[in-house]
KEKELUM-155820 format. One record per residue: x, z, y of N, C-alpha, C in turn. Coordinates in steps of 0.02 Angstrom, whole numbers, plus 32768, in hexadecimal, padded with zeros to 4 digits. Each point is the difference from the previous one (the first is absolute). Layout:
BEGIN
> n.c1	n.c3	n.c2	ca.c1	ca.c3	ca.c2	c.c1	c.c3	c.c2
> X	Z	Y	X	Z	Y	X	Z	Y
...
END
This chain:
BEGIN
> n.c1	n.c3	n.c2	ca.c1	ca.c3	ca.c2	c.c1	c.c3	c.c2
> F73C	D0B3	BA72	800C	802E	8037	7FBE	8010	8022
> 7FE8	8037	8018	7FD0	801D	802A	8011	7FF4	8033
> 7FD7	800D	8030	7FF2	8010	8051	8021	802A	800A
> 802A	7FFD	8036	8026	803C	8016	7FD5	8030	8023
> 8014	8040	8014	7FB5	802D	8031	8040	8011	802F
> 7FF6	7FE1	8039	8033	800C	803F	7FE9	8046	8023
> 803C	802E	8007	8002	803A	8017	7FF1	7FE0	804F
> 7FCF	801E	8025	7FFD	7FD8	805A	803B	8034	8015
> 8035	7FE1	8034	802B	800F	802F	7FF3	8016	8042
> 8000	803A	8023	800B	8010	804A	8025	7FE6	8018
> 7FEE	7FF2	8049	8041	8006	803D	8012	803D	800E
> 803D	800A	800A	8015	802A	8021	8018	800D	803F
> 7FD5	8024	8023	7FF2	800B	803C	7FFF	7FB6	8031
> 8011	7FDC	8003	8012	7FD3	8047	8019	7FBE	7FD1
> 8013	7FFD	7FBE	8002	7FD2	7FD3	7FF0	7FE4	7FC0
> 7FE4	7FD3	8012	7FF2	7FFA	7FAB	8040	7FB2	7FDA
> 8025	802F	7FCB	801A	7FCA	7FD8	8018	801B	7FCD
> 7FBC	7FDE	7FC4	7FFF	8012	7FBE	8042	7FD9	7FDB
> 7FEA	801F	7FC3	8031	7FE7	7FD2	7FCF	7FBB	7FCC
> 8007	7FDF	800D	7FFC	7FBC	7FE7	8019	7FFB	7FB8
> 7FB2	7FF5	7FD1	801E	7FFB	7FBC	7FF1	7FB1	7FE8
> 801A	7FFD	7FB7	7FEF	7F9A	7FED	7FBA	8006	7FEA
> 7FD5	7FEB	800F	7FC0	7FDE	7FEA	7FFB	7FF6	7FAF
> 7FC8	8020	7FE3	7FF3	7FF9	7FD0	7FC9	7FC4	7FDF
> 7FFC	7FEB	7FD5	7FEB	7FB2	7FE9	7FB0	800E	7FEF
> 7FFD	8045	7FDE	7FAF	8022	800E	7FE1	8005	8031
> 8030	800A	803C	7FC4	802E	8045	801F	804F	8001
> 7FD9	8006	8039	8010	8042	800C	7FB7	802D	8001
> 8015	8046	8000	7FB6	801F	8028	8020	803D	802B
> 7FCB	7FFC	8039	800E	8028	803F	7FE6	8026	8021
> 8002	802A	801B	7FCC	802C	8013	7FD0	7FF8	8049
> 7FC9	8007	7FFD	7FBE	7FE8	802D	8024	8021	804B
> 7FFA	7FCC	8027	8022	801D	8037	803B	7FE5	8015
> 8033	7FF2	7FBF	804C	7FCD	801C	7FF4	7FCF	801F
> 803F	7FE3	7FFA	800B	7FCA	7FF9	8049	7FE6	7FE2
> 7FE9	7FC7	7FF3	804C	7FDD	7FF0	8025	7FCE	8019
> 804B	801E	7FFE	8038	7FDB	8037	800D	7FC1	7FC3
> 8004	7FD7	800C	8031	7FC5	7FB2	8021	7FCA	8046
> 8041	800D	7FD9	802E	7FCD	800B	800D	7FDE	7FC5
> 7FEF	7FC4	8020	801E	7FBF	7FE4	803F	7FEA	7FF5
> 801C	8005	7FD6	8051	7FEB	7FFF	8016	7FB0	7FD1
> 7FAE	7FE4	7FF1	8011	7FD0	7FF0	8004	7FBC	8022
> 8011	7FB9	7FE8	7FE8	7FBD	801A	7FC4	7FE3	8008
> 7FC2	8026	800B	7FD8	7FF4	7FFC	7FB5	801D	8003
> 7FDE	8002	8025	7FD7	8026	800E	7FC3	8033	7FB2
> 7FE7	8023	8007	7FC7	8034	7FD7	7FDD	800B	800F
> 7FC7	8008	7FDB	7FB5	8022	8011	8017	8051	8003
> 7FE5	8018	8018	7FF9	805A	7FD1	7FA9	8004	8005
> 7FEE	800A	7FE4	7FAE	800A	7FFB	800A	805B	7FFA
> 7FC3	8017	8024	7FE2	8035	800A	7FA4	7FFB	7FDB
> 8009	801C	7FCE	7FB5	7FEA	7FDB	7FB9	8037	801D
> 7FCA	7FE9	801D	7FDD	8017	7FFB	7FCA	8011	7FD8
> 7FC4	8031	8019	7FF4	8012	7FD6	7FAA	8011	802C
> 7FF2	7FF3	8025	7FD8	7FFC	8035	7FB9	7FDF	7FEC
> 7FCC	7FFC	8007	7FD6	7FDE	7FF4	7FC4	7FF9	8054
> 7FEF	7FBF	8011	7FD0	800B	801B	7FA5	7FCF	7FFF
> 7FD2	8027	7FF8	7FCB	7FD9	7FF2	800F	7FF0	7F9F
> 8018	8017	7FEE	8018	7FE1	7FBB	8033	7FD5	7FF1
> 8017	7FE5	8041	8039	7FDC	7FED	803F	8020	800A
> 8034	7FEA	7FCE	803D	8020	800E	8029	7FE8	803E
> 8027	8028	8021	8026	7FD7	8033	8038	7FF0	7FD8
> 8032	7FD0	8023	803E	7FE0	7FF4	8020	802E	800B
> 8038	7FED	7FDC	8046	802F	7FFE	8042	7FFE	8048
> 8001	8026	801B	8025	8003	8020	8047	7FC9	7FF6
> 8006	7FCB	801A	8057	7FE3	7FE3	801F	7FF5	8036
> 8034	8011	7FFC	803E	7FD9	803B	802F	7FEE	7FD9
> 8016	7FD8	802C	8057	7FCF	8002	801D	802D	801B
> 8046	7FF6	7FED	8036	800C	800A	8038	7FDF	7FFF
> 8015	7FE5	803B	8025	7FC3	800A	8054	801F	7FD7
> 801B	7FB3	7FDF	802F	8016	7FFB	8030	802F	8031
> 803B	8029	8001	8033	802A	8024	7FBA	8031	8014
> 7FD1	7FF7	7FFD	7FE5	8015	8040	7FEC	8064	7FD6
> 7FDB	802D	8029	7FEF	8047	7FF4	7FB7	7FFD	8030
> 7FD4	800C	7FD3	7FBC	8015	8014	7FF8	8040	7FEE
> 7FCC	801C	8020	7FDC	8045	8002	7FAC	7FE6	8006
> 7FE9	8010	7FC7	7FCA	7FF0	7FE4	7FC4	8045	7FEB
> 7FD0	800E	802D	7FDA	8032	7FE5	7FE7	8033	8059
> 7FF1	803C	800E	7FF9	8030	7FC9	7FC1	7FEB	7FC9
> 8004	800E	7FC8	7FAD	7FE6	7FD5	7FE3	8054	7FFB
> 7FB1	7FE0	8019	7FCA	803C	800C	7FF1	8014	7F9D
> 7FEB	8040	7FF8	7FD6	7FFD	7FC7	7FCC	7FD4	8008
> 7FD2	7FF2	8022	7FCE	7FE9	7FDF	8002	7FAB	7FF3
> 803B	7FE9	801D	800E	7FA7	7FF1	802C	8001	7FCA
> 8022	803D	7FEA	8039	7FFA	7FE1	8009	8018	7FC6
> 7FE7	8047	800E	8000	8032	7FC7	7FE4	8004	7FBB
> 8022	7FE8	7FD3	7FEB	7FFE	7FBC	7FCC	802F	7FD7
> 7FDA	8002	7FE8	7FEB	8024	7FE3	8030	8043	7FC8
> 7FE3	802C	800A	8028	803D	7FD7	8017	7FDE	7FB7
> 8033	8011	7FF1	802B	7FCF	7FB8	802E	8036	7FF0
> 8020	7FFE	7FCA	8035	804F	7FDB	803D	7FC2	8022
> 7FF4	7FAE	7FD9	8051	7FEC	8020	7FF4	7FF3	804B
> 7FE4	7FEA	8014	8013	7FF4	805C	7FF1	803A	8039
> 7FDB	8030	7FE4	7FD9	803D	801F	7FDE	7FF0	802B
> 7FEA	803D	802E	7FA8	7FE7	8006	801B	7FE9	8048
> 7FD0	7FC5	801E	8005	7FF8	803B	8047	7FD6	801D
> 801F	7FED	7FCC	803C	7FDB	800B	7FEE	7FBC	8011
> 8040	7FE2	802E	8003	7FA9	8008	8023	7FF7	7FD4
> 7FF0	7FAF	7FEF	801C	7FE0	7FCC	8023	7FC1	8020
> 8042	7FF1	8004	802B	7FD9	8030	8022	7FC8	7FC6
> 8001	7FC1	800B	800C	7FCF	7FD4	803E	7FD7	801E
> 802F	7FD8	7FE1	8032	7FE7	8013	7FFC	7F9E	7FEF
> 8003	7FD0	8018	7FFB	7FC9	7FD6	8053	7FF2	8001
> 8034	8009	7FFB	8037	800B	7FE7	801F	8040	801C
> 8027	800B	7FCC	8042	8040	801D	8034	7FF9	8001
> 801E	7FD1	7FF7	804E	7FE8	7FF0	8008	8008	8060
> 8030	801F	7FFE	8010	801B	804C	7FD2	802E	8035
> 7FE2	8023	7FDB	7FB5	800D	8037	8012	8062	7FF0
> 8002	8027	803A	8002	8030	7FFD	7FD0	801E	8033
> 7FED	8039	7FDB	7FBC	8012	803C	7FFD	8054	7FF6
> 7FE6	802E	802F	7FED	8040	7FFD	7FBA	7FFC	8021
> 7FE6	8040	7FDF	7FD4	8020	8020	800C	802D	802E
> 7FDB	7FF7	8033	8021	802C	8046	7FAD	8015	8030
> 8010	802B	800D	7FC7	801F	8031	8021	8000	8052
> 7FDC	7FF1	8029	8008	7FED	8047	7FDF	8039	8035
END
């Protein structure tokens, strides 16, 4: 299975509440600027890593990671191009985030703009 490429979601007008899909075992990719909602629907807490791509002085920075407590729903991001944004690619396209899952068994998440 590939990376899914999450369409980002609006609010509309005065609300925002996306539609929540299941987490894929690849990752996702998202567009520079989201962010992502993930609910947890399992027993047990997850990473979601946000990979960078940043360099400073020559060294690379660390990857963005959070927890996500079990039951629990985080909102994670917006990610800038220049910490985030992938280099131009035909599969991830240019300037995309690359969003990672350490399980998905219960984990549903959108991309959503704020």
């Amino acid at each position: 299975m590939a990376r899914a490429s999450l369409t980002t979601q609006a609010r509309n007008e005065f609300r925002l509440a996306p539609t929540l899909t299941a987490a894929v075992a690849d990752g996702d990719i998202v567009d520079v600027g989201s962010r992502v909602w993930v609910h947890n629907g399992s027993g047990a807490p997850i990473t979601v890593t946000a990979q960078v791509v940043a360099e400073t002085s020559g060294l690379e920075l660390e990857d963005l990671v959070e927890t996500v407590a079990a039951g629990a729903d985080v909102l994670i991001g917006p990610f800038s191009r220049t910490l985030f944004g992938q280099a131009s690619d035909a599969a991830i396209g240019a300037s995309r985030v690359l969003i990672d899952y350490s399980a998905v068994t219960s984990v549903t998440r959108a991309a959503v703009s704020t």
